[in-house]
One Martini backbone bead per residue (centre of mass of N, CA, C, O) as a GRO file, in nm:
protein
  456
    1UNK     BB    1  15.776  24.506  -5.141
    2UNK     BB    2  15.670  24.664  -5.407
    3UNK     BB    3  15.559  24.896  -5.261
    4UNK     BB    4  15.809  25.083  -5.199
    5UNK     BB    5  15.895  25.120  -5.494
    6UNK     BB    6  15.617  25.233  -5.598
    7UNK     BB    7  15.639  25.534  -5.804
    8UNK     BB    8  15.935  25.587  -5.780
    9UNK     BB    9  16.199  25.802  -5.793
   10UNK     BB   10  16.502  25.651  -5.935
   11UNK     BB   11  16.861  25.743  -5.919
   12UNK     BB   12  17.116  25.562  -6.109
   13UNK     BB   13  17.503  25.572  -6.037
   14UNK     BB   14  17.619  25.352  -6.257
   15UNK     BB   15  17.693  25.107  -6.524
   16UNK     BB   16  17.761  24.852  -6.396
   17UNK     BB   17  17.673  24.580  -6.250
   18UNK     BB   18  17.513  24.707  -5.969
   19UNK     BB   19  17.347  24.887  -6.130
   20UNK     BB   20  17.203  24.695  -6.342
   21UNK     BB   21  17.080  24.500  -6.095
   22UNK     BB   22  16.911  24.753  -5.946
   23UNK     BB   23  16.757  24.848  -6.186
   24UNK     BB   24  16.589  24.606  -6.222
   25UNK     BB   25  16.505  24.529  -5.963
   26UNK     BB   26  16.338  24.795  -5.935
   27UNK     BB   27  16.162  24.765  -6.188
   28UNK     BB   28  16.056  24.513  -6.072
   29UNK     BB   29  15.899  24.695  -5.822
   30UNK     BB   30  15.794  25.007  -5.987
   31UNK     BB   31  16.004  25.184  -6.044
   32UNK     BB   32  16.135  25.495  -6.145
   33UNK     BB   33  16.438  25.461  -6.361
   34UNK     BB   34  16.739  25.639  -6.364
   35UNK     BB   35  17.009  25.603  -6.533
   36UNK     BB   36  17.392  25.709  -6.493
   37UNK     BB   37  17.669  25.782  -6.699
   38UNK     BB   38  18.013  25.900  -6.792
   39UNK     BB   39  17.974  25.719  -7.052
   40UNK     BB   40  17.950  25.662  -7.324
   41UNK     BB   41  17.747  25.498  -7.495
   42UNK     BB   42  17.950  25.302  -7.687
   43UNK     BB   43  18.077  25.162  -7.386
   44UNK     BB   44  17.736  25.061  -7.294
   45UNK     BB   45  17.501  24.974  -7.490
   46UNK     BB   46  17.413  24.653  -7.400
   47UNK     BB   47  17.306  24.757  -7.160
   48UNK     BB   48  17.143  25.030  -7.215
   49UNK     BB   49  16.934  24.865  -7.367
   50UNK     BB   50  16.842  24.645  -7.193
   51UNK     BB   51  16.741  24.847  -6.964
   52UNK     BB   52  16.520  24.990  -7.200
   53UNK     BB   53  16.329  24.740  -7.246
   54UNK     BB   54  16.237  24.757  -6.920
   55UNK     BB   55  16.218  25.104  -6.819
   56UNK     BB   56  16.501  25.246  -6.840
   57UNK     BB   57  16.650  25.534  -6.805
   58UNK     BB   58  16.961  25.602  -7.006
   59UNK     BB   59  17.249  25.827  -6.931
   60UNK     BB   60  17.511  25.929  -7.071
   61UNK     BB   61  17.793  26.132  -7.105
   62UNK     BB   62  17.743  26.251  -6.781
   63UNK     BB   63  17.561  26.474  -6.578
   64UNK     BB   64  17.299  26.670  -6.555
   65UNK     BB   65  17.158  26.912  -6.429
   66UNK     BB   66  16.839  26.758  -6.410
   67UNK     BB   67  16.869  26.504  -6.245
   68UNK     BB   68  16.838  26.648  -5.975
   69UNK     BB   69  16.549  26.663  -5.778
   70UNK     BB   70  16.263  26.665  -5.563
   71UNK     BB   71  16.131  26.433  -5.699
   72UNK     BB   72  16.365  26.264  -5.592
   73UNK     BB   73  16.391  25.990  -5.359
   74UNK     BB   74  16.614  25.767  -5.477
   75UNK     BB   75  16.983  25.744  -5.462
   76UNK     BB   76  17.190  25.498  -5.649
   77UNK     BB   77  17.526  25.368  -5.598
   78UNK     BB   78  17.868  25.307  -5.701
   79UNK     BB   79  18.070  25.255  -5.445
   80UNK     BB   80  18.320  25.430  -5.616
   81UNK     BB   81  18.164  25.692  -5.585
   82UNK     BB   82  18.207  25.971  -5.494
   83UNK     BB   83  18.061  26.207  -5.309
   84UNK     BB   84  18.149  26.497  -5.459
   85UNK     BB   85  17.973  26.512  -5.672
   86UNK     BB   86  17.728  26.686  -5.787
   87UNK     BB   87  17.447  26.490  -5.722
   88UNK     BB   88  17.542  26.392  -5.441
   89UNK     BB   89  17.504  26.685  -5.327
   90UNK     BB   90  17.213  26.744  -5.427
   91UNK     BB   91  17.101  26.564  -5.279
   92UNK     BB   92  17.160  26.609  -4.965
   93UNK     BB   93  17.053  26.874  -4.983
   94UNK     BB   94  16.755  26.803  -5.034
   95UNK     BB   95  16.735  26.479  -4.852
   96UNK     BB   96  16.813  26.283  -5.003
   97UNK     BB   97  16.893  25.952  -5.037
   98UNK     BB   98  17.225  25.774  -5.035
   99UNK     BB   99  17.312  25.458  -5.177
  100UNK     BB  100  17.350  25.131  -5.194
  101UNK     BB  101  17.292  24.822  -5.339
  102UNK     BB  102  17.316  24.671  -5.047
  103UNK     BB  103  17.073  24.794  -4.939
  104UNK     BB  104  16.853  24.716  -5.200
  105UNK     BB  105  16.912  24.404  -5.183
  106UNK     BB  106  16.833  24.357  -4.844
  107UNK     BB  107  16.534  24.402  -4.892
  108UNK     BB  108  16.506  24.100  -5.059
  109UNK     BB  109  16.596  23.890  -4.850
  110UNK     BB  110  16.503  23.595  -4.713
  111UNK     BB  111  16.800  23.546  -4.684
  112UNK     BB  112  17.017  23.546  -4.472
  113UNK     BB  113  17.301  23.719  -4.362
  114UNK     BB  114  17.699  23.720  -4.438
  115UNK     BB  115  17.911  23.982  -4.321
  116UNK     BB  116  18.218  24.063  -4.483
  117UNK     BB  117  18.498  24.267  -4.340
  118UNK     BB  118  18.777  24.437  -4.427
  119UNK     BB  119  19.112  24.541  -4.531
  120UNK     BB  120  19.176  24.203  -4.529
  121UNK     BB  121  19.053  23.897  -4.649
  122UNK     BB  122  18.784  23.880  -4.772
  123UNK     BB  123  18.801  23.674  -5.024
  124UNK     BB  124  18.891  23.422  -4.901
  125UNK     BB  125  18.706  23.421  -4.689
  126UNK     BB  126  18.442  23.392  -4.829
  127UNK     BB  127  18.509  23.159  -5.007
  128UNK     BB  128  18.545  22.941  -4.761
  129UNK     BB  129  18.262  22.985  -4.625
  130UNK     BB  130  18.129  22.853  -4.864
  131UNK     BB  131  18.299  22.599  -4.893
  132UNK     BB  132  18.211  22.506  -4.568
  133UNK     BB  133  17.914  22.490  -4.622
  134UNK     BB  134  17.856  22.316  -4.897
  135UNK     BB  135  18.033  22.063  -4.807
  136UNK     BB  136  17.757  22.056  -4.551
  137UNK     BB  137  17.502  22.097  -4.675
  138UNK     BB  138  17.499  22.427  -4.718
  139UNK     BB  139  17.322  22.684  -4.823
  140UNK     BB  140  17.519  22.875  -5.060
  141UNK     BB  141  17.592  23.237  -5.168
  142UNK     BB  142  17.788  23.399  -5.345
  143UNK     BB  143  17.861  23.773  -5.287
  144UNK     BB  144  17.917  24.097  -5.411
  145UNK     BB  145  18.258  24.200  -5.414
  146UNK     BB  146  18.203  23.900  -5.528
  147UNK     BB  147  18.094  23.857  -5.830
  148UNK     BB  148  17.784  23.907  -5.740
  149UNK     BB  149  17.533  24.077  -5.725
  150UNK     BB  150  17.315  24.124  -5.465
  151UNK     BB  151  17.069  24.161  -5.691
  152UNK     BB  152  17.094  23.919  -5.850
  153UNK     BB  153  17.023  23.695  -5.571
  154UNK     BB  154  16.787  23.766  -5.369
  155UNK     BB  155  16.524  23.643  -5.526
  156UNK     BB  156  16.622  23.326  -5.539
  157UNK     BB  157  16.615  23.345  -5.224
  158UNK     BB  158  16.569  23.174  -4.907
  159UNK     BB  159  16.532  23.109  -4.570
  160UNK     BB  160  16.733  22.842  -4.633
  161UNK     BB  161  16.970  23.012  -4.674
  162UNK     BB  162  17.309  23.152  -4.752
  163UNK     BB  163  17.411  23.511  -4.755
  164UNK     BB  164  17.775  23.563  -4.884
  165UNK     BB  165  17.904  23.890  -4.821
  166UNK     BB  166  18.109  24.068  -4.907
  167UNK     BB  167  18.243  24.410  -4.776
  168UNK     BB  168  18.304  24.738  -4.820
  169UNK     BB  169  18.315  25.024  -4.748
  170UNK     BB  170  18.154  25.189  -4.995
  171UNK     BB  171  17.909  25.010  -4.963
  172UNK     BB  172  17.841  25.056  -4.629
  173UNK     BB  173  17.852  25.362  -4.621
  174UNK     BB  174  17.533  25.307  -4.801
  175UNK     BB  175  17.389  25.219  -4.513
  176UNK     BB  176  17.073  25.166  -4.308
  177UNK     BB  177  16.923  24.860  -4.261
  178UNK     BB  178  17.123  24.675  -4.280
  179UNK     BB  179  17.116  24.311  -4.181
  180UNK     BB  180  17.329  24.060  -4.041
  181UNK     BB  181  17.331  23.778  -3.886
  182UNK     BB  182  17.608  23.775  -3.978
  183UNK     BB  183  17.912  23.972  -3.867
  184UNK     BB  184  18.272  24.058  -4.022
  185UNK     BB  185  18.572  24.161  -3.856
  186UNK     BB  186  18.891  24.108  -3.945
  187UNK     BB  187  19.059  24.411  -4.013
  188UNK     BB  188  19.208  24.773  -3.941
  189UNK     BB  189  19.373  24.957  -4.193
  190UNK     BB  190  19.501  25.196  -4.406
  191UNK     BB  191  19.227  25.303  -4.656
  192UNK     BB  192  19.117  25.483  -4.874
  193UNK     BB  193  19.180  25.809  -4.840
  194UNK     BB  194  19.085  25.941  -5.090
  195UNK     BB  195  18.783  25.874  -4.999
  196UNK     BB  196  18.729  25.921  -4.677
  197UNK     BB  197  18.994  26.079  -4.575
  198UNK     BB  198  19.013  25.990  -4.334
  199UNK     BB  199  18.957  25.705  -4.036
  200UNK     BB  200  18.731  25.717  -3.952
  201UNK     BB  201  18.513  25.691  -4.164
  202UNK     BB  202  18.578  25.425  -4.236
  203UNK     BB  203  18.554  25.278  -3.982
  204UNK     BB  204  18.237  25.367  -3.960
  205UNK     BB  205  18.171  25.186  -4.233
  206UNK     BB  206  18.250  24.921  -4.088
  207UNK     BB  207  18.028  24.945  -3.887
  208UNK     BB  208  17.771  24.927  -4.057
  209UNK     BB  209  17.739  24.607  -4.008
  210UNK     BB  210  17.644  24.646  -3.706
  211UNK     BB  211  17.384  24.885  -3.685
  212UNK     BB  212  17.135  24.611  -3.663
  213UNK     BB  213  17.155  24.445  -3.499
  214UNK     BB  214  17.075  24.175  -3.278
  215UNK     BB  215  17.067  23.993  -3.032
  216UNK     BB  216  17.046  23.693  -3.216
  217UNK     BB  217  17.289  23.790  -3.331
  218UNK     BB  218  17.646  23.802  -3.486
  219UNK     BB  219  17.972  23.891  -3.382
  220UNK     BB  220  18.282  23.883  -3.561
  221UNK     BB  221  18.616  23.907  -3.453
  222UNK     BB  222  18.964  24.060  -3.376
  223UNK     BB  223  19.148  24.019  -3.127
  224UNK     BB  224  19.439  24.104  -3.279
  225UNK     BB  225  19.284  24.407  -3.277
  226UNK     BB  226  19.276  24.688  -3.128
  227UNK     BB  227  19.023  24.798  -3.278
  228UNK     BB  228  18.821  24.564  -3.233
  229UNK     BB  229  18.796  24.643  -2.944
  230UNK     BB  230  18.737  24.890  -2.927
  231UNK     BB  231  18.481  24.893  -3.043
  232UNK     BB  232  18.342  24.702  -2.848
  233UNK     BB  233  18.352  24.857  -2.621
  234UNK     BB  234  18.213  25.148  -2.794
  235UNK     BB  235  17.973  25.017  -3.023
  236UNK     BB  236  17.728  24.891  -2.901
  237UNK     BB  237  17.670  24.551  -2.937
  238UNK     BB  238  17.405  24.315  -2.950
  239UNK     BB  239  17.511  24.050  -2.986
  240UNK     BB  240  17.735  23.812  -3.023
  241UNK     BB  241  18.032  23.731  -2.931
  242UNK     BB  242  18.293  23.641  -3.149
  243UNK     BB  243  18.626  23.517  -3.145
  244UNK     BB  244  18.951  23.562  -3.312
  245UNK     BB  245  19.295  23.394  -3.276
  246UNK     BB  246  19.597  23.336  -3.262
  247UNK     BB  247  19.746  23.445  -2.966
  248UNK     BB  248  19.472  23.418  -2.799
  249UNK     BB  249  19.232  23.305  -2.556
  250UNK     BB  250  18.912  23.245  -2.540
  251UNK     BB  251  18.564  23.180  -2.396
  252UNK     BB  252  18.415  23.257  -2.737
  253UNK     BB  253  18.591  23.073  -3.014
  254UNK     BB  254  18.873  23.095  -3.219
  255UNK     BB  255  19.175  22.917  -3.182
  256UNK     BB  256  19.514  22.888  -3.068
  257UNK     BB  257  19.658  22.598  -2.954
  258UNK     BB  258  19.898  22.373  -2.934
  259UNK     BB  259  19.891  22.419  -3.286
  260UNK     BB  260  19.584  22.438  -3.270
  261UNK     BB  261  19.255  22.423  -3.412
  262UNK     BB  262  19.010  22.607  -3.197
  263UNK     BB  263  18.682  22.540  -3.088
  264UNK     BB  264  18.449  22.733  -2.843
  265UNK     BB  265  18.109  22.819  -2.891
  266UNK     BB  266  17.961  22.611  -2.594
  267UNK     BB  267  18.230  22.545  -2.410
  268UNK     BB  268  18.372  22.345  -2.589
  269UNK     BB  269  18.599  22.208  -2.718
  270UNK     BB  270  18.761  22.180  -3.049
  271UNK     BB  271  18.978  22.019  -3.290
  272UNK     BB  272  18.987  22.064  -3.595
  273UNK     BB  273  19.349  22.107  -3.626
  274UNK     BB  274  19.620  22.138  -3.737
  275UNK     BB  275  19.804  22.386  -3.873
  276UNK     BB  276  19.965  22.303  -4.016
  277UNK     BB  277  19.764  22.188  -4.242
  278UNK     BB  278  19.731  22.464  -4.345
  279UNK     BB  279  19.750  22.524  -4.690
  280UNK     BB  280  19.800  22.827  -4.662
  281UNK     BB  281  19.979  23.092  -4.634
  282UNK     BB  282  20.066  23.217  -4.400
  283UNK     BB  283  19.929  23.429  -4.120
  284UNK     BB  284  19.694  23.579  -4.225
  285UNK     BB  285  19.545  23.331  -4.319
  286UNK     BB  286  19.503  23.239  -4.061
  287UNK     BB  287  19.322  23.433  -3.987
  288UNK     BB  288  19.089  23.372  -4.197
  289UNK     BB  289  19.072  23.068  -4.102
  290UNK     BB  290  18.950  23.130  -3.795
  291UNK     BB  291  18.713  23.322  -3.921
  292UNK     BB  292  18.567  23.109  -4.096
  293UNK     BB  293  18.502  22.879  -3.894
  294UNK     BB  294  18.340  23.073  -3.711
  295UNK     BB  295  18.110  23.119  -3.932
  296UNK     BB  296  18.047  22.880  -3.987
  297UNK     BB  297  17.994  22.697  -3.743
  298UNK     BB  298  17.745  22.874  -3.679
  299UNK     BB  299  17.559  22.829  -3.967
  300UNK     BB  300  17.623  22.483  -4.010
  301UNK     BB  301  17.895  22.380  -3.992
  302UNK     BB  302  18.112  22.119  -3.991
  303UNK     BB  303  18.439  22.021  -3.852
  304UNK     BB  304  18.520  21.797  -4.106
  305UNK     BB  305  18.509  22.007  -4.330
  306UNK     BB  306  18.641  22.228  -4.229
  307UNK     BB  307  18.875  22.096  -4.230
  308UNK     BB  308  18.864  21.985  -4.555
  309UNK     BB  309  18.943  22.249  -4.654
  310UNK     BB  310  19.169  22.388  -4.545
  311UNK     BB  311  19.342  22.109  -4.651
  312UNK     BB  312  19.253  22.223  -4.979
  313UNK     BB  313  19.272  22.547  -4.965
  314UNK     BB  314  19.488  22.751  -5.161
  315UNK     BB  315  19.309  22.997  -5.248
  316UNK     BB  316  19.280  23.307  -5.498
  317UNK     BB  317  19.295  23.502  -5.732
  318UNK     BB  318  19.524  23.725  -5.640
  319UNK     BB  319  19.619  23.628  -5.340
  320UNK     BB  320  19.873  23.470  -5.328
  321UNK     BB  321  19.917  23.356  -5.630
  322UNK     BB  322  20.046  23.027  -5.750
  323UNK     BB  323  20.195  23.026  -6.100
  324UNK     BB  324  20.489  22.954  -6.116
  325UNK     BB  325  20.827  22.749  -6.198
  326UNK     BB  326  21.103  22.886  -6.295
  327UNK     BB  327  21.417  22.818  -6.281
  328UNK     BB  328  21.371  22.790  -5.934
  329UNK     BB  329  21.144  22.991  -5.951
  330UNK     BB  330  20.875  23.157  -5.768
  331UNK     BB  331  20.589  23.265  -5.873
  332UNK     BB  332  20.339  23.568  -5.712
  333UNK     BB  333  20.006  23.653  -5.717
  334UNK     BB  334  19.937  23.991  -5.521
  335UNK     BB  335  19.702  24.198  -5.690
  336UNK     BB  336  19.506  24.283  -5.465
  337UNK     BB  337  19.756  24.475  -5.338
  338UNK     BB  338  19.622  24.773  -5.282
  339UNK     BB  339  19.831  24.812  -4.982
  340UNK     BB  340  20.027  24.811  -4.772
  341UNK     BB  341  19.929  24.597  -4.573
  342UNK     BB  342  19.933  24.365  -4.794
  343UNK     BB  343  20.218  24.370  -4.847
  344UNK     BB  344  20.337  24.297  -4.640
  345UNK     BB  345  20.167  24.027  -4.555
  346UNK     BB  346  20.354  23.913  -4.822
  347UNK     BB  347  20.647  23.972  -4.739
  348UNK     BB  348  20.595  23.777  -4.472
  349UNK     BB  349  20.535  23.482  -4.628
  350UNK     BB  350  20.881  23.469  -4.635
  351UNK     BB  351  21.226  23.303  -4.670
  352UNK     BB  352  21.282  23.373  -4.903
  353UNK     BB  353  21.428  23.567  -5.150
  354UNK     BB  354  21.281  23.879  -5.273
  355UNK     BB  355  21.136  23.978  -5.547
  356UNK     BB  356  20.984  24.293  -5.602
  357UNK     BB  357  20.662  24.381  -5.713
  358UNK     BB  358  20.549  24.751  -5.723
  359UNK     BB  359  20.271  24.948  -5.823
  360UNK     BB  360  20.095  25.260  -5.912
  361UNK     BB  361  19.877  25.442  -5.820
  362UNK     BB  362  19.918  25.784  -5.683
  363UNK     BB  363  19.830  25.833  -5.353
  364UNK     BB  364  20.016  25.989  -5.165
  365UNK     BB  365  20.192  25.760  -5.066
  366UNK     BB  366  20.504  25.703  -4.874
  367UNK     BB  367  20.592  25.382  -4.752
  368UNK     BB  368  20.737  25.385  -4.508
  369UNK     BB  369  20.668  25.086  -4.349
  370UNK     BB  370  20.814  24.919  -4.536
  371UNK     BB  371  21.147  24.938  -4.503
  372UNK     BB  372  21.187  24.712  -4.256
  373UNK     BB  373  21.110  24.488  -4.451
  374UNK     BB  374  21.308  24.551  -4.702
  375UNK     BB  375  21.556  24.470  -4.552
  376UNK     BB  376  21.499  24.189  -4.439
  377UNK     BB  377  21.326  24.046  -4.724
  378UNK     BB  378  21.468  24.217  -4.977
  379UNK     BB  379  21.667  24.225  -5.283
  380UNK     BB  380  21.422  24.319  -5.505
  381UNK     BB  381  21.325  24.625  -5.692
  382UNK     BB  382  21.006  24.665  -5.898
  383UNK     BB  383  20.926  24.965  -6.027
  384UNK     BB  384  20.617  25.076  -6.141
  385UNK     BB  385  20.447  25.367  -6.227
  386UNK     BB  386  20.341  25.644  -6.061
  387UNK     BB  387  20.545  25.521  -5.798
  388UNK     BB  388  20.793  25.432  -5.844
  389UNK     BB  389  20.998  25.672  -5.739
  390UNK     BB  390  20.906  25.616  -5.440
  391UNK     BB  391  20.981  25.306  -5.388
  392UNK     BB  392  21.269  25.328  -5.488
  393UNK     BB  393  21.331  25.541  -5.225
  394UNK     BB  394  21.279  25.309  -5.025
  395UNK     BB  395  21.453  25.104  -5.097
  396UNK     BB  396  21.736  25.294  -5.070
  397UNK     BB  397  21.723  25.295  -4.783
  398UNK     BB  398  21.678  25.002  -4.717
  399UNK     BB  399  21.969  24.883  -4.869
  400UNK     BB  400  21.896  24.842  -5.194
  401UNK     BB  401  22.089  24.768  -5.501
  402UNK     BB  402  21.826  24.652  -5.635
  403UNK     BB  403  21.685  24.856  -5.882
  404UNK     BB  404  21.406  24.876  -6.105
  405UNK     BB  405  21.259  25.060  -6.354
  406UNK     BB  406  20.954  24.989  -6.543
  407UNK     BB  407  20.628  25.081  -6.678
  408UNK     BB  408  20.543  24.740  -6.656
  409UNK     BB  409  20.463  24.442  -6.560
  410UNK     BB  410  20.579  24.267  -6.804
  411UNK     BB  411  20.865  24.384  -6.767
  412UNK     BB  412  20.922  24.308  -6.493
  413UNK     BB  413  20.911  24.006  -6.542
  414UNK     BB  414  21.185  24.025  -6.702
  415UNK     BB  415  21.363  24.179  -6.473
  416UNK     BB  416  21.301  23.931  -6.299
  417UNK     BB  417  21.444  23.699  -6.461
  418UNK     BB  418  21.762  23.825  -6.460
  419UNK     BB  419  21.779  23.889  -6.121
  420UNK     BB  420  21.729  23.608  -6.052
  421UNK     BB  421  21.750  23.292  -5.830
  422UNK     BB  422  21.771  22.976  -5.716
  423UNK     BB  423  21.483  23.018  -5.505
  424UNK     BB  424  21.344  23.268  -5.548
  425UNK     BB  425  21.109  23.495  -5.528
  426UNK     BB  426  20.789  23.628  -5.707
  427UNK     BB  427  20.642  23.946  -5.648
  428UNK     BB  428  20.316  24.116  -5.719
  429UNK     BB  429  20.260  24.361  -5.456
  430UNK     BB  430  20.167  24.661  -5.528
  431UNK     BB  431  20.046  24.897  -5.307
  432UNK     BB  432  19.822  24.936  -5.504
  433UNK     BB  433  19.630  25.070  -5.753
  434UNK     BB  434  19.597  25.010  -6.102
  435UNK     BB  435  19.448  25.292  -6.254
  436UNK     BB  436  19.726  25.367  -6.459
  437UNK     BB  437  19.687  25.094  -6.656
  438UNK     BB  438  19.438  24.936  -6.558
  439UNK     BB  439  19.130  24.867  -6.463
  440UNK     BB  440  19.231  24.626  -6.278
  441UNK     BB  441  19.357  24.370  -6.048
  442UNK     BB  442  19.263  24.142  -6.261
  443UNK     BB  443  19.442  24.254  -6.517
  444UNK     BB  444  19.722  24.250  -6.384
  445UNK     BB  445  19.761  23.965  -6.287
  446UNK     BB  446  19.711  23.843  -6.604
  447UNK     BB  447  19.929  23.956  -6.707
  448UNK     BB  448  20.119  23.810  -6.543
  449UNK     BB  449  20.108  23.529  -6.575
  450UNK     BB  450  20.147  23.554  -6.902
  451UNK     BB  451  20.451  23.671  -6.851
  452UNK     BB  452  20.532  23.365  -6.685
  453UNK     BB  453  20.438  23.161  -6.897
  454UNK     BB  454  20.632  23.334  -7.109
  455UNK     BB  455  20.915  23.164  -6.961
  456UNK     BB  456  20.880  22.842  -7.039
   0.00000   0.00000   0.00000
C-alpha cells in the first residue's frame, strides 16, 4: 500500500482531528504533503508543528492562491468543509480527485468495516454495535465520526478485526473506493441543506455508502422508511439485504412480533427479549435498538449478549441523555438534535408535560412540521440564538402561551426551572446546529449539564 501514495503531492484541508490523522497517515506511506487551514497559526500551532517535526508542510491563515496546481494528485478534505470554498472548486476544475479522511482510511484497512449512516441514530446505534460485539467476545474498534478518526485506527487492525464506523453525510460524499462488509442506512429525513443544497444530494451521499459492496456484502436498511425502501429498489445493491422493522415483519430481518424483538437471519426466529425490556427510552432507539441487534448479529455477536446489553445500556452523552431531577423536574439533555427531525423525535419520546429548549444557528429553516407536536405535547418553549425568533412564532401558532426567549443555553435552564412544575420534563432539544454560539453540540450540551447540576 505504501507504493500507492509514494511522492504524490497531496493538499490536506482543515486541521481538525481528521485532517491531522490522514496527514500522519499519508506522510508516513511517503506522500508529499501540504495541510492548509484558515485558522491562525497561533489557534492551532502545537497540531501544526507535531506535523511539522514529521515532514508535513502547513499553511494556517488562509487558503493561497497557489496551495492548488497541477502538480498536484490528490486534495482530502475535512467532511465540514463545502465544496463551494475556492481551493475545491480549482481542484475540480484541474480534474484532481477530491475525497474525504474516510476514503483514505479504508484503503489501509485489514480489518472488515462495519458503516453505519442515517438522518438520526447513528451514534447510539455505532455505539450499542461496538457494545454488543465486544461483550461477545468480537474484537471491535468503535470511530469514524464519533471518537477517533479512522485514519487514527486502521493502521493497527487486523483481518481479524471490526471496524466500527459513524460516517455522516459529509464524510460519504467524499469516498470513491468505500467498501464496508456490513453498510447500514437507518433513516433518511431533510438536513444540512446549507451543505448539499439539495435532497437529492444528500440521498446520493448516504447512498455512496452501498456503491462498492459485492455479492458477499451485507445492507441493513430501515423498512419502515418509505425513502430506504425506495432506494433498495432502484439503488442496484448488490449484497444481500436485510431488513429492520418496527412495523413490519420481514422474511429477513430483525423485527417486533407480539411485544417481541425477533431475529431471522437463517430462516428460523430468535427471540432476543421482551420490548417492554429495552433500557432507552422512545420508539426511534426502538429504531436504533432494532438496527444494531441485526448489525451485530450478522457480525458474530451472540443473542444473549444482544439482550444483555439492550437490558443495560442507558444512551450516549449528549443524545436524549437523563441528566439531572430537581424538585421533581426532570432534565434531558438531546443537544445532538440539530434538525427538526431529531427534535421531533425527542418531543414525541415523553407523555409527562414538556418545557422545550431549543434554538441556535438560524439556516433558514421555516420549523412548520413542529407545530402539530408543539400543540400536543409541550407546555412551554425557551428559544434562545438565532432560530429563536421562529421558534418563539411557530410555538404561539401552537397555541403555547408560555414562551420565553433568552441569550443563551444557560439562561433558558434557569428560566427553565422559574415556569417548571413537579412532574414536567425539561428537554434541551435544539433542532439547530450550535455554531451560533458553541463551537459545538458537545459543548452546549455540556453548558446544559452544567447549569442544571447548579440547580441541586
Amino acid at each position: 500500500m505504501t507504493g500507492l501514495f509514494q511522492d504524490k503531492q497531496v493538499v490536506v484541508l482543515g486541521l481538525a482531528r481528521s485532517g491531522f490523522a490522514v496527514a500522519k497517515l499519508l506522510v508516513e506511506q511517503g506522500a508529499k504533503v501540504t495541510l492548509n487551514d484558515v485558522r491562525e497559526r497561533v489557534d492551532c500551532a502545537s497540531e501544526a508543528g507535531s506535523l511539522e517535526q514529521m515532514g508535513v508542510s502547513v499553511i494556517c491563515g488562509g487558503h493561497p492562491d497557489d496551495l492548488i496546481s497541477k502538480q498536484v494528485d490528490l486534495v482530502v478534505k475535512n467532511p465540514g468543509i463545502p465544496y463551494h470554498i475556492r481551493p475545491i472548486e480549482q481542484a475540480l476544475q484541474l480534474g484532481i480527485p477530491v475525497v474525504t479522511e474516510v476514503e483514505i482510511a479504508s484503503q489501509f484497512s485489514k480489518a472488515p468495516i462495519i458503516g453505519i449512516t442515517g438522518s438520526n441514530g447513528k451514534t447510539t446505534t455505532t455505539t450499542l454495535v461496538g457494545k454488543m460485539l465486544q461483550s461477545s467476545g468480537v474484537s471491535a474498534t468503535v470511530a469514524g465520526n464519533i471518537g477517533q478518526a479512522l485514519s487514527e485506527v486502521t493502521p493497527q487492525l487486523s483481518e481479524n478485526d471490526w471496524l466500527v464506523a459513524e460516517l455522516s453525510s459529509f464524510q460519504l460524499k467524499g469516498t470513491v473506493t468505500f467498501r464496508p462488509k456490513i453498510a447500514a442506512l437507518l433513516n433518511v429525513t431533510p438536513a444540512h441543506m446549507d451543505y448539499h443544497q439539495t435532497m437529492e444530494d444528500y440521498i446520493a451521499s448516504k447512498w455512496n455508502l452501498f456503491q462498492n459492496q459485492a455479492q458477499d456484502d451485507v445492507a441493513i436498511l430501515n423498512a419502515d422508511s418509505a425513502i430506504c425502501r425506495e432506494l433498495a429498489e432502484n439503488g442496484d445493491l448488490k449484497g444481500r439485504v436485510i431488513w429492520f422493522s418496527k412495523d413490519k415483519l420481514t422474511s429477513q430481518g430483525v423485527y417486533i412480533k407480539d411485544g417481541l424483538l425477533v431475529s431471522s437471519l437463517d430462516g428460523n426466529e430468535t427471540v432476543i427479549l421482551p420490548v417492554e425490556e429495552v433500557a432507552l427510552p422512545g420508539s426511534f432507539n426502538l429504531e436504533n435498538v432494532l438496527a444494531a441487534t441485526a448489525i451485530s448479529i450478522v457480525a458474530g455477536a451472540s443473542a444473549e449478549k444482544v439482550a444483555e446489553t439492550i437490558r443495560t445500556f442507558r444512551g450516549v452523552e449528549h443524545r436524549l441523555e437523563y441528566v439531572e431531577t430537581v424538585e421533581g423536574i426532570r432534565y434531558y439533555n438531546d443537544s445532538k438534535a440539530t434538525n427538526v427531525q431529531a427534535a421531533l423525535t425527542a418531543l414525541t419520546s415523553f407523555e409527562e408535560p414538556i418545557v422545550w429548549i431549543a434554538g441556535g444557528l438560524d439556516r433558514g429553516v421555516d420549523f412548520q412540521e413542529l407545530t402539530p407536536v408543539l400543540s400536543e405535547r409541550v407546555q412551554a418553549v425557551i428559544a434562545y440564538g438565532e432560530s429563536a425568533p421562529i421558534l418563539a412564532l411557530r410555538a404561539k401558532e401552537a397555541g403555547i402561551e408560555s414562551i420565553i426567549q433568552v441569550e443563551d443555553v444557560e439562561e433558558a435552564v434557569y428560566s427553565a426551572r422559574e415556569i417548571s412544575c413537579f412532574g414536567d420534563v425539561v428537554v434541551l432539544s435544539p433542532a439547530c446546529a450550535s455554531w451560533d454560539l458553541y463551537t459545538s453540540f458537545e459543548q452546549r450540551g455540556s453548558i446544559f449539564k452544567q447549569a442544571v447540576h447548579r440547580l441541586v
